[in-house]
C-alpha positions in Angstrom: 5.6 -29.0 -78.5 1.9 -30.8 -78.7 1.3 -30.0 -74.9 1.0 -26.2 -73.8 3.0 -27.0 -70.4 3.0 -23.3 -69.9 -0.2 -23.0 -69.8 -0.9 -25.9 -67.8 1.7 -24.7 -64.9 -0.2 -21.2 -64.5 -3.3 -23.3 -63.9 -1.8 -25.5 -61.2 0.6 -22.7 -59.6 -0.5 -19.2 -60.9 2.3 -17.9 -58.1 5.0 -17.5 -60.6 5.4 -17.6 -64.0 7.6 -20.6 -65.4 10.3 -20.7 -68.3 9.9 -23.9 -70.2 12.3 -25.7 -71.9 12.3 -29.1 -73.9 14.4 -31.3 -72.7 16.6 -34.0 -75.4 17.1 -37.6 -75.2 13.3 -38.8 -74.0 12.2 -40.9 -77.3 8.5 -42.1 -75.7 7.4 -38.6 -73.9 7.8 -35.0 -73.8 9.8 -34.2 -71.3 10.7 -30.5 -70.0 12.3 -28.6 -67.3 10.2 -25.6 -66.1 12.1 -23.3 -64.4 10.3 -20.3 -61.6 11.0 -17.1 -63.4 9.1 -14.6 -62.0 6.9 -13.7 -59.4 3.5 -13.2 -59.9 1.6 -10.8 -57.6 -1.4 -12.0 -55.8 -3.5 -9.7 -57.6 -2.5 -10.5 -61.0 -3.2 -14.6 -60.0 -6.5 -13.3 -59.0 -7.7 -10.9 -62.1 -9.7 -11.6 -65.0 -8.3 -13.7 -67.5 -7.8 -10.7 -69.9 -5.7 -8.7 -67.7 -3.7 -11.8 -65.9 -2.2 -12.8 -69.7 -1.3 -8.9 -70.2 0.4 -9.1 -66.7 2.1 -12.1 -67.6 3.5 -11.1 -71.4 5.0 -8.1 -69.4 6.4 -10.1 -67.1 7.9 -12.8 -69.5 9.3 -10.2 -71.7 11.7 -9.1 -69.0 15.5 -9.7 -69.3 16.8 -11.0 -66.1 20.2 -12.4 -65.5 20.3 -14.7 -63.0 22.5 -15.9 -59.9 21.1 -18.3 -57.4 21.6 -18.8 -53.5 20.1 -21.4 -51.1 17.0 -20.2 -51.4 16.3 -17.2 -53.8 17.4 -16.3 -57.1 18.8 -12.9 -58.0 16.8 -10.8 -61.1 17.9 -8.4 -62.7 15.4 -5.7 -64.9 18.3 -4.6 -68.0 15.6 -1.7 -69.1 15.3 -0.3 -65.3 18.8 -1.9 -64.2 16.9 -3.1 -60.7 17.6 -5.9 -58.8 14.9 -8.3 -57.2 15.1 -11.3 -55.4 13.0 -14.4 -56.6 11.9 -16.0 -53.3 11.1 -19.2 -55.1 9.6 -21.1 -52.0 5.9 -20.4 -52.5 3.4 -22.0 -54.1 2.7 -25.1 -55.2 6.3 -26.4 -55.3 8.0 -24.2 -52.4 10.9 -26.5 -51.8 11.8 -26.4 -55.8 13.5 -24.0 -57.8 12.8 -25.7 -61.0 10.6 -28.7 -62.1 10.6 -31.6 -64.9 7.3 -32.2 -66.6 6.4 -34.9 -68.8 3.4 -35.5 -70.9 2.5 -38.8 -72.3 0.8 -39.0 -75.6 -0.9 -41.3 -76.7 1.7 -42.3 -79.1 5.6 -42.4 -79.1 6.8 -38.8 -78.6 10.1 -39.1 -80.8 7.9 -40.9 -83.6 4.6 -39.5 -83.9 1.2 -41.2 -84.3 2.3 -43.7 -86.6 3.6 -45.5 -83.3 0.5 -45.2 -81.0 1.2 -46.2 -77.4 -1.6 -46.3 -74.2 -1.0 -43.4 -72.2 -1.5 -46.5 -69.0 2.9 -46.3 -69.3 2.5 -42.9 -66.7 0.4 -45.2 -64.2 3.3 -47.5 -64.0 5.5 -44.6 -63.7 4.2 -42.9 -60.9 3.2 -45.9 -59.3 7.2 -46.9 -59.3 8.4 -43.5 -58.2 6.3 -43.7 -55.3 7.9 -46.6 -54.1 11.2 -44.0 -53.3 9.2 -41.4 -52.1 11.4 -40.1 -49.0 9.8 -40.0 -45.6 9.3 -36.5 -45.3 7.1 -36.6 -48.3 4.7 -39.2 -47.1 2.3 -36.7 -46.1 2.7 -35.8 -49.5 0.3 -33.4 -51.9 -3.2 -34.2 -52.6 -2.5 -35.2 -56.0 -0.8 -38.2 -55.1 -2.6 -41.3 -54.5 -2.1 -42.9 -51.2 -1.0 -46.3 -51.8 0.2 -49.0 -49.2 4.1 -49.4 -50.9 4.3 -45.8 -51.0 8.0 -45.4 -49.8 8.7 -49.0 -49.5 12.1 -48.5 -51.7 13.4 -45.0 -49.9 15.6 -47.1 -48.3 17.5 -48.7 -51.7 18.1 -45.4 -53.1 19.4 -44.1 -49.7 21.4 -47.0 -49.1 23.3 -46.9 -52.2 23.0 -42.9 -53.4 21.5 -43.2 -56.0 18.8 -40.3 -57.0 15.5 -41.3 -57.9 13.4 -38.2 -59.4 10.7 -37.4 -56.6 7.3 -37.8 -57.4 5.5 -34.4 -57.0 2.0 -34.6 -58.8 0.4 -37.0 -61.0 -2.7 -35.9 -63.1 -4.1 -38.8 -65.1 -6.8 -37.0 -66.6 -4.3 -34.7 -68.5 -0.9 -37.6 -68.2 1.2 -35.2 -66.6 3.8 -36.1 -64.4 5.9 -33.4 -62.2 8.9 -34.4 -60.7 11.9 -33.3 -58.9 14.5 -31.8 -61.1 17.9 -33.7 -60.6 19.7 -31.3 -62.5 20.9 -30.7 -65.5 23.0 -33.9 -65.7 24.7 -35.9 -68.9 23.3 -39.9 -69.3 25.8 -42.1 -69.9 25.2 -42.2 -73.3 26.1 -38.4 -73.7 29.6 -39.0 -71.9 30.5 -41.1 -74.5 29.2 -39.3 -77.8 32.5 -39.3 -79.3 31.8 -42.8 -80.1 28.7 -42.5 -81.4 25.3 -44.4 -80.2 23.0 -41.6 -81.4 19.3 -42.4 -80.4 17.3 -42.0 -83.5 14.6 -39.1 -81.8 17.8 -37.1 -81.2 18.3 -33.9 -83.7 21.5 -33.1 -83.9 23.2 -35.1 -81.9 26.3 -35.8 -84.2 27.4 -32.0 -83.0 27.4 -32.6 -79.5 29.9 -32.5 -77.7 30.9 -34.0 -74.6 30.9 -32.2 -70.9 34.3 -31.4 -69.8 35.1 -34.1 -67.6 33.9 -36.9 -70.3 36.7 -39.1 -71.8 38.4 -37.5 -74.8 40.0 -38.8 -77.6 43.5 -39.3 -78.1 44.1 -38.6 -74.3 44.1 -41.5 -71.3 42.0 -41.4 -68.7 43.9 -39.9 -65.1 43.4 -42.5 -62.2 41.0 -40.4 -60.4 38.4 -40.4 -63.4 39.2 -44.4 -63.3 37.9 -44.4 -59.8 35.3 -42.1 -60.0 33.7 -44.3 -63.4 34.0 -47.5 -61.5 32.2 -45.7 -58.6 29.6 -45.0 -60.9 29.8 -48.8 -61.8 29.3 -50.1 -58.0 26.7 -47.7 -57.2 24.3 -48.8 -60.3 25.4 -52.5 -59.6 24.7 -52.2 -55.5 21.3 -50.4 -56.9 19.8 -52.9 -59.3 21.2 -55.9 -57.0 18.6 -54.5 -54.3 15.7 -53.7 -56.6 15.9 -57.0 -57.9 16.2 -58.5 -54.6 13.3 -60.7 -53.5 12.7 -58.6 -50.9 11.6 -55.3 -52.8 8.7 -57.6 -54.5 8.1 -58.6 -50.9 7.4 -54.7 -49.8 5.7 -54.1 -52.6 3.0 -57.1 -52.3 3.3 -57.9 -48.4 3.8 -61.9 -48.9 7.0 -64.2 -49.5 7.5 -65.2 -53.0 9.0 -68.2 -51.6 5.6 -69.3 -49.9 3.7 -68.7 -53.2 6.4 -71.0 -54.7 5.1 -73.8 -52.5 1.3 -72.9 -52.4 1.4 -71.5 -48.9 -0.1 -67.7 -48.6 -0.9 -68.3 -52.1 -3.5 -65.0 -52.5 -2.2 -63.0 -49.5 -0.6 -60.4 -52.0 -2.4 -61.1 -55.4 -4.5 -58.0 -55.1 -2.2 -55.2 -54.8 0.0 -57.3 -56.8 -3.0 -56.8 -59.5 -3.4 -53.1 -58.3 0.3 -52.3 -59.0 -0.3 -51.3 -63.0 1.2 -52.9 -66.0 1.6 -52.8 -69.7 1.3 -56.5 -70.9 0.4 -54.6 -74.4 3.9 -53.7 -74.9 5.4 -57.2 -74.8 3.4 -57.1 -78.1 4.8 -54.1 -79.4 8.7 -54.8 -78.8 8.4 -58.4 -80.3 6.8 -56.1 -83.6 9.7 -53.6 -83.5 12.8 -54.9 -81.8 12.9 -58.8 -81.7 11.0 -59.9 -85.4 13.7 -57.3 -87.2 16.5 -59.2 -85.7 16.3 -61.9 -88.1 16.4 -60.0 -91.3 19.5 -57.9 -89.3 20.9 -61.6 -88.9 20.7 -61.8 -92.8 22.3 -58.9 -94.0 25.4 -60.6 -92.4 26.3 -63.8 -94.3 30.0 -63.7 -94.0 29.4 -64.0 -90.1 26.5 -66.8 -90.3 24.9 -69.2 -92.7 21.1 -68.9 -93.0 20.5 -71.9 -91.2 22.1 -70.6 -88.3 20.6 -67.2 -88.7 17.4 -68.9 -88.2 18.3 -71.0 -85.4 19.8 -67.9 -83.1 16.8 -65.7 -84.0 14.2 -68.5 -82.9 16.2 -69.4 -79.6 15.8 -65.0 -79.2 12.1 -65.3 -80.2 11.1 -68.0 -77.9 13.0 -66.5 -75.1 11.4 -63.2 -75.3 7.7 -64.7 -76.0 7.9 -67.7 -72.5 6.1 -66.2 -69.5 8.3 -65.1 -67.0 7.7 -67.8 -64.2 7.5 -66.9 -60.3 11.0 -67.5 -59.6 13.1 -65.4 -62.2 10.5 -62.6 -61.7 12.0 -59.4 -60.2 11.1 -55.5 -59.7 13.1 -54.1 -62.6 13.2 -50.4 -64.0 12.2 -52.5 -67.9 14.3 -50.2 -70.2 17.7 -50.4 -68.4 20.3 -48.8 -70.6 22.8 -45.7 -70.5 19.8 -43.3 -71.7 18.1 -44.1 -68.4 21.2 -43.1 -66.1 22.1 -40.0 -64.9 25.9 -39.4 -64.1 27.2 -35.8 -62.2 30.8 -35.9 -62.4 31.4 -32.2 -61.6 34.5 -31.2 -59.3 33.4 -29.7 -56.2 30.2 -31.5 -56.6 30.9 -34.1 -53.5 32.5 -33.8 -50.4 35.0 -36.8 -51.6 36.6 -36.2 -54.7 36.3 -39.7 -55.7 32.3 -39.7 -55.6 30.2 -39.2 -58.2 26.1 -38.4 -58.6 24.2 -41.4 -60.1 20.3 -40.8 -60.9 18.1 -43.6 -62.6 15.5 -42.0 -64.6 12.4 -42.5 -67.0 10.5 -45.7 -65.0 7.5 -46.0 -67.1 8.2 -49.7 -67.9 8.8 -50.6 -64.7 7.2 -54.1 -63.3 7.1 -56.1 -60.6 6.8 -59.4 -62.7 10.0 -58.7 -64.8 13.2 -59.9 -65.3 16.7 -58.7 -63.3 19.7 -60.7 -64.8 18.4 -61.4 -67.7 16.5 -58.3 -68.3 17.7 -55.1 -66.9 21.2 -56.3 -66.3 21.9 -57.7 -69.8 20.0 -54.9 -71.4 22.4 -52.0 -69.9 25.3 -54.1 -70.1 24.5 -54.6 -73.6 24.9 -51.1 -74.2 28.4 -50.9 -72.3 29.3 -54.1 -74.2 28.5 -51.5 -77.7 30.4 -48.6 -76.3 33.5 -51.0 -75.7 33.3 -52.3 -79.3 33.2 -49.1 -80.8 36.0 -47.7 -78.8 38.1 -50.6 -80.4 37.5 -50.0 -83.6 39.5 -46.7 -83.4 43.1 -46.6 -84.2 45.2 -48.3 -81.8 45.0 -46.0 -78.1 42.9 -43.3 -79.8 39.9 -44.4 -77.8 42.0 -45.6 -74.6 40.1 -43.2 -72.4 36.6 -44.0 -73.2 37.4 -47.8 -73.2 39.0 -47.6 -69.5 36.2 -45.8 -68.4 33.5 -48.5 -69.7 35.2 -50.9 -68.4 35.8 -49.7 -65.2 32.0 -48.9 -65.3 31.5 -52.9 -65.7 34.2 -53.6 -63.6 32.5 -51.8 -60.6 29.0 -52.9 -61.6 29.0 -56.5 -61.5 31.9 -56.8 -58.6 28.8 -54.8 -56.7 25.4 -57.0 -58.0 27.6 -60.1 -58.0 28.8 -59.4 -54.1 25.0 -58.4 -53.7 23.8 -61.7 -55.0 26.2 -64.3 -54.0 24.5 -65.4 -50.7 22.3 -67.1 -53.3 21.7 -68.1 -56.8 20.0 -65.3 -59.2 16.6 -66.9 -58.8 15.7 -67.3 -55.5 17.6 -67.6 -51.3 16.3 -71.2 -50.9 18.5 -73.0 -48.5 16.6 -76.0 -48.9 19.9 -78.7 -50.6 17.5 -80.5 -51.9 16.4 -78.3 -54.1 19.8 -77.6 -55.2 19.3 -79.3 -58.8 16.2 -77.3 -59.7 17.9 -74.4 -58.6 20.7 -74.8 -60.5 18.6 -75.7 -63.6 17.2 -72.4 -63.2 20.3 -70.3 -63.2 21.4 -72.1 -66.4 17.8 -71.4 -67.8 18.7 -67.8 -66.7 22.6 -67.5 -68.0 20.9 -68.7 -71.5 18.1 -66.5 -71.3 20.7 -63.6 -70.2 23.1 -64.1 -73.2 20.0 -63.9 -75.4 18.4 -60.8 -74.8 22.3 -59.3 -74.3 23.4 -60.4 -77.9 20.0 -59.4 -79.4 19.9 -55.7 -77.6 23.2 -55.6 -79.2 22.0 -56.3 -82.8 19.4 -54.4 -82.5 21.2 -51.7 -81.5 23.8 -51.7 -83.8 21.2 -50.3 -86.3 18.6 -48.7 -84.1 21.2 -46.7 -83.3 23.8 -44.1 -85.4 27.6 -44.9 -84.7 30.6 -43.2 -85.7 32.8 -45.1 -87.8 36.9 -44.1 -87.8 37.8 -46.9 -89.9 39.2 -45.7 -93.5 39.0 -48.8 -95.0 35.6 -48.9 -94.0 33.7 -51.0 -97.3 30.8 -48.5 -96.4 31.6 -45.2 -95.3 34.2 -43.2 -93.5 32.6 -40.8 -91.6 29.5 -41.3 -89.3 27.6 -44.1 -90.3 23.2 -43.8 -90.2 22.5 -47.2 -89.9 19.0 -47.0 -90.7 18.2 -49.9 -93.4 16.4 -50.8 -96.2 14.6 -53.6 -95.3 14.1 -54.6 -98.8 18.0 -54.5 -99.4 19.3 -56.5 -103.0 20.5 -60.2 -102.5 23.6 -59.8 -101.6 23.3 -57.6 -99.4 25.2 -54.6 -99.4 28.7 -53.8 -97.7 28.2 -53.4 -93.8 29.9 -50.5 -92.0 33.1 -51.8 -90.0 31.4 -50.7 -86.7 28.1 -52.6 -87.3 29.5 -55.5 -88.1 31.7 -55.6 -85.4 28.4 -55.0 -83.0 26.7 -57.6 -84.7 29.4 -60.1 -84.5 29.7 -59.3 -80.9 26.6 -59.9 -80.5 26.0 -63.3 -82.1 29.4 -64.9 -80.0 26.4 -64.0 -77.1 23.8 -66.1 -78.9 26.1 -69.0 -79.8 27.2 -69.3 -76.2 22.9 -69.1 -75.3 22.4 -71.9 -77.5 25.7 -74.4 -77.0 25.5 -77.3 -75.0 27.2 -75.6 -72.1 27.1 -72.1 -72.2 29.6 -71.8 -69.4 32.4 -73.3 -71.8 32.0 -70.4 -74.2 33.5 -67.8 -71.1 36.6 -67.9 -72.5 35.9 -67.1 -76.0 34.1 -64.5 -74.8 36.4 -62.8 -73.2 39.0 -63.7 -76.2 36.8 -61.3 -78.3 37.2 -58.6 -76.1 41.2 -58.0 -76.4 40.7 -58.7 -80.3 42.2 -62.2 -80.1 38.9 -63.7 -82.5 37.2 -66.4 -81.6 33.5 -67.3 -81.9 32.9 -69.1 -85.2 35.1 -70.5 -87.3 34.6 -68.2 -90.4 35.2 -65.4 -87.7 38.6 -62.8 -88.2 39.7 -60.4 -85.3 36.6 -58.9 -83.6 38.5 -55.8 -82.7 41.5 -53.8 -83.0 43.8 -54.3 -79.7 45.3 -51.2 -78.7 49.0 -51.4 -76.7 48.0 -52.5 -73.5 44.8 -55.5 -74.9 46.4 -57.9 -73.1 46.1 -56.0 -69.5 42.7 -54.8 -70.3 39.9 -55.6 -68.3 37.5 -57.7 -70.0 34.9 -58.3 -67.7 31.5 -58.9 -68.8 27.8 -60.4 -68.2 29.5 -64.0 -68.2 31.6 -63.1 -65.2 27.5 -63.0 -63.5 27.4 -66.9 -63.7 31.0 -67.5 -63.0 31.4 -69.3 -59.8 34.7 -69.2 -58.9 
């Protein structure tokens, strides 16, 4: 661990001494939870440095075993066999019995300073968790900037239940955040492990193994856990519908978007619209390292796609991604929406109603106010659903039953939610003006293209950015779990590609044909076809997946159902 957080914590709250522990997952910081472990007497805070790190060796060295009540935690001394209470509400942090740190280097943690990255990414994540900051924090600690949209947003995680880490401290000299702890909670991603969808920063995550209450293979999922995965669906889909709503960009900057569309209060928000920070530098960077590998990706496949139309797909993708985002698609978005980023507590006992279930959205350094919803955050995480339900069908027929009825009921739930959420109006804008219906609906279409872009490339990407677990035995490359890393100077032809990838990537290009057809709406059906394992999308294309017993009940809902409008 680069950053003595240890250290740090006995500067900023010398009344306890704190048991740090890295926490997995986080691929651009260092993330860890610090835990109060022991009391440290008012004398020892004040003594010389000499004798306060001999206090606190003696202290740390302790065995305690630990059992916690509402507000103190039990301790108990093995050598002495006494028993203390740890009052944990002094301090710094009084109402917290444990903390989550992270540091931001000036690189990408999980790679190291090969991948340098401006330190400016904890601005814009402070700055966003402010926006949540509850009401009886607005008093708030000293080392939090007072802002005018602090706590503009409480009301969207309240509203729908969804837990946004609190914002604590922020020191920018030293880019260390401390937030709330929300537990320690499973991402999505971890729930469904048995599929694979390893992040590359994570060591040893092929042994993991999922909590108790994830799907398991070989066994279907109860109707309970249905309901309580498509409650985690709605929640995230009722979430994201109102931070991309006009209206948070409206708290945020104090004018209408919808004047600045016709020039009138044109400037009454443009400064804290140019206070709120940004990192236009990183457009830069993910155009390096996830859009321009997407067309050698493309070429590694030639039994899916020619080279022509490799070429055309990748440069519809590129010039998506490079277009400034113009006033009307632009939205408040968390910028690196997928299943790493969201929190699920599925625990029995956890809720008053059996059926609920914890959500938490996590890690908003990308945040921006100028991004884009639909066709950014939306298509992003559904993207990585859209991978999960792939892989699940690659299995033998009803070995993966569980984990795909769980994704899709987490689909199922979250666009019913952001679809309901949004239909007053199109994607882009609440103009009831009907002559502007044309241009508006120009837009949308601009949008639905733009969304099946970045879905189908997130998908290719993914398919080799991440590790996936392959189950097929006729598999031409492997048959057992599948590190998809590539050489990017592979032999022409290219090599075999593991079943799983190329069922991703084929997935992912029926996306990108749709994008770039005359009517994309048209393709709705085909897309939908490729789902149950019925083929479709290309001519030279065989059966996407394997249907299990019940394919043809299955739900298939996806990002297309967004722009249906029936």
């Amino acid at each position: 661990m680069d950053f003595d957080f240890a250290a740090y914590l006995r500067r900023l709250d010398p009344t306890y001494i704190y048991r740090v522990d890295r926490l997995s997952g986080g691929v651009v910081n260092v993330t860890v939870r610090a835990s109060k472990d022991r009391l440290l007497a008012v004398e020892v805070a004040d003594a010389d440095t000499d004798t306060a790190t001999a206090a606190i060796a003696a202290a740390a060295s302790q065995t305690s075993l630990r059992a916690s009540d509402s507000t103190k935690t039990i301790l108990r001394d093995e050598n002495t066999d006494t028993v203390t209470e740890l009052d944990y509400r002094r301090g710094c942090f009084p109402e917290y019995r444990s903390l989550v740190l992270k540091y931001a280097p000036p690189y990408i943690a999980g790679v190291g300073e090969s991948a340098p990255m401006s330190q400016g990414r904890q601005e814009v994540e402070a700055a966003s968790l402010a926006l949540f900051l509850s009401a009886s924090s607005l008093d708030g600690s000293s080392a939090l900037s007072p802002t005018p949209s602090r706590g503009v947003l409480r009301n969207v995680a309240e509203k729908t239940g969804v837990m946004i880490p609190q914002l604590l401290h922020h020191d920018p000299v030293e880019h260390v955040l401390i937030l709330s702890d929300l537990g320690a909670l499973p991402d999505l991603s971890k729930i469904f492990i048995e599929l694979g969808g390893f992040t590359p920063d994570v060591a040893g995550a092929a042994s993991w193994r999922p909590p108790p209450y994830a799907p398991r293979l070989g066994h279907a999922l109860e109707p309970r856990e249905t309901v309580m995965y498509r409650k985690i669906g709605e929640k995230l889909g009722t979430f994201f519908a109102r931070l991309h709503s006009l209206s948070s960009v409206q708290s945020i900057v104090g004018t209408r978007r919808d004047q600045a569309y016709h020039g009138e209060g044109e400037g009454e928000g443009e400064k804290l619209r140019a206070e709120f920070p940004s990192l236009p530098e990183m457009k830069s960077a993910i155009h390096d390292h996830v859009i321009k590998p997407i067309r050698s990706q493309l070429d590694k496949f030639p039994f899916l796609l020619d080279a022509a139309e490799a070429a055309n797909l990748f440069a519809a993708v590129e010039a998506d991604f490079l277009r400034p985002t113009p006033p009307e698609e632009q939205r408040l978005v968390l910028g690196d929406c997928w299943t790493g980023a969201v929190l699920v507590d599925m625990r029995q006992g956890t809720c008053e109603n059996e059926s609920n279930v914890g959500v938490g959205v996590i890690d908003w350094e990308f945040a921006s106010i100028d991004g884009r919803g639909v066709n950014g955050d939306v298509s992003q995480f559904l993207a990585h659903l859209e991978l999960l339900r792939v892989a699940a069908h690659t299995h033998p027929p009803g070995r993966a039953s569980g984990h795909l009825s769980a994704v899709n009921a987490i689909i199922e739930g979250f666009i019913s939610r952001y679809k309901l959420a949004q239909i007053s109006g199109s994607f882009v804008g609440d103009d009831d003006d009907d002559d502007d219906d044309d241009d508006e609906n120009d837009v949308d279409n601009r949008v639905m293209r733009s969304a099946y872009l970045s879905h189908g490339a997130e998908m290719i990407n993914c398919a080799f950015w991440k590790t996936w677990v392959c189950r097929d035995p006729a598999c031409p490359s492997c048959t057992k779990t599948t590190n998809t890393t590539q050489n990017p100077s592979s032999p022409d032809p290219p090599p075999p590609q593991c079943t799983v990838i190329t069922n991703l990537v084929r997935r992912g290009i029926s996306f990108l044909r749709c994008a770039v057809a005359p009517d994309p709406r048209g393709g709705t059906t085909m897309l939908r076809q490729t789902v149950t394992g019925r083929g479709g999308g290309g001519d030279d294309d065989v059966k996407l997946l394997v249907p299990g017993p019940d394919a043809e009940k299955a739900q298939t809902m996806g990002l297309y159902d967004l722009f249906d409008e029936t």
